[in-house]
DOTORKOL-310136 format. One record per residue (C-alpha): chain; x, y, z. Coordinates in steps of 0.25 Angstrom, whole numbers, plus 2048, in hexadecimal, padded with zeros to 3 digits. Each point is the difference from the previous one (the first is absolute). Example, Ala and Ser with C-alpha at 12.3 -4.5 7.8 and 13.67 -1.06 7.14 Angstrom:
  kolti   c1   c2   c3
      A  831  7EE  81F
      A  806  80E  7FE
end
This chain:
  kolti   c1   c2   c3
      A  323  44C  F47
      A  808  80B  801
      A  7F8  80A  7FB
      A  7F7  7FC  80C
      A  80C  801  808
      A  803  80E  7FD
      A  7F1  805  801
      A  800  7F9  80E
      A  80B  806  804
      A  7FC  80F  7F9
      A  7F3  7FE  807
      A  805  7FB  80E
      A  80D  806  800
      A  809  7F6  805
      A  80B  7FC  7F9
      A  800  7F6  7F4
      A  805  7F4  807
      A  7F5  801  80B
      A  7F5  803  7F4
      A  803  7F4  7FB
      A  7FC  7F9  80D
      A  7F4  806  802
      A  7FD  7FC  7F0
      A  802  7F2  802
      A  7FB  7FE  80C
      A  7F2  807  7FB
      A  800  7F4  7F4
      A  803  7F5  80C
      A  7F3  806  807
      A  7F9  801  7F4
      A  803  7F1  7FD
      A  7FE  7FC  80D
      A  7F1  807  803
      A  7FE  7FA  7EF
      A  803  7F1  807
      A  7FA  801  80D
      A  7F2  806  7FA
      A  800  7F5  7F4
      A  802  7F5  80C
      A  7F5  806  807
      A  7F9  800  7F3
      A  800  7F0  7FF
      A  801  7FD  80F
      A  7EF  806  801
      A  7FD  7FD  7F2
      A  804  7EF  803
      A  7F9  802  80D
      A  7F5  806  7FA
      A  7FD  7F6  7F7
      A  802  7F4  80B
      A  7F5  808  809
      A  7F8  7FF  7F3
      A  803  7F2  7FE
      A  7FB  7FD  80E
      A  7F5  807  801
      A  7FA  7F8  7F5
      A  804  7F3  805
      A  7F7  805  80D
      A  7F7  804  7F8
      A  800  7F2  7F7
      A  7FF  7F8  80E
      A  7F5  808  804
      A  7F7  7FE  7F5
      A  802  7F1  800
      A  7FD  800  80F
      A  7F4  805  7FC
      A  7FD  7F7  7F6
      A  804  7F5  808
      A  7F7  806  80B
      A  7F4  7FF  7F6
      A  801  7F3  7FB
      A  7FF  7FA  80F
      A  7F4  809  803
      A  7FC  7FA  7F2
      A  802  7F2  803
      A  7FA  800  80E
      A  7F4  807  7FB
      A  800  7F5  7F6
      A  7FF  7F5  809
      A  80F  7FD  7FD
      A  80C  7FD  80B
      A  80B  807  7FD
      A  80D  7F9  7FE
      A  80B  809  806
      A  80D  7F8  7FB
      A  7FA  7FF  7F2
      A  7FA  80E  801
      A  7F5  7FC  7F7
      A  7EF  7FC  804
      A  7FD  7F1  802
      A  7F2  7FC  801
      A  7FA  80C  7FC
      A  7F1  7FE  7F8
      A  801  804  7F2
      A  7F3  80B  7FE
      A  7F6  805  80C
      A  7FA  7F5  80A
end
């Protein structure tokens, strides 16, 4: 550290004690632009990966809507009444009439 000290304070040319400032407080930015960035980092990476997570729950409950949609369509093509609370076809004739 204090060769770094001296070349600071060659280059610079400020006394040694002031070089010595300057050479720390260089490392507490360093460190702190090193922690705020890894932060950063993590904060969009874990938001990244909930977005993902959601947008394939959407997409889950879209699909099953359809499905859902296609087995009323089938049952009241069938013949069938549809039973909302048990989400499944009563009635419906087995084969073509």
């Amino acid at each position: 550290m204090s060769a770094l000290i001296t070349i600071i304070a060659g280059l610079i040319g400020v006394p040694r004690p002031l070089a010595g400032i300057v050479a720390w407080a260089t490392i507490a930015l360093a460190i702190s632009g090193a922690v705020i960035g890894g932060y950063h980092l993590i904060k969009h990476q874990g938001a990244d990966e909930l977005r993902a997570r959601i947008e394939k729950d959407n997409q889950d409950a879209i699909e099953k809507g359809i499905e859902a949609s296609r087995s009323l369509d089938d049952c009241v093509d069938a013949g069938g009444v549809w039973d909302f609370r048990r989400q499944r076809c009563s009635g419906a004739a087995l084969g073509h009439r």
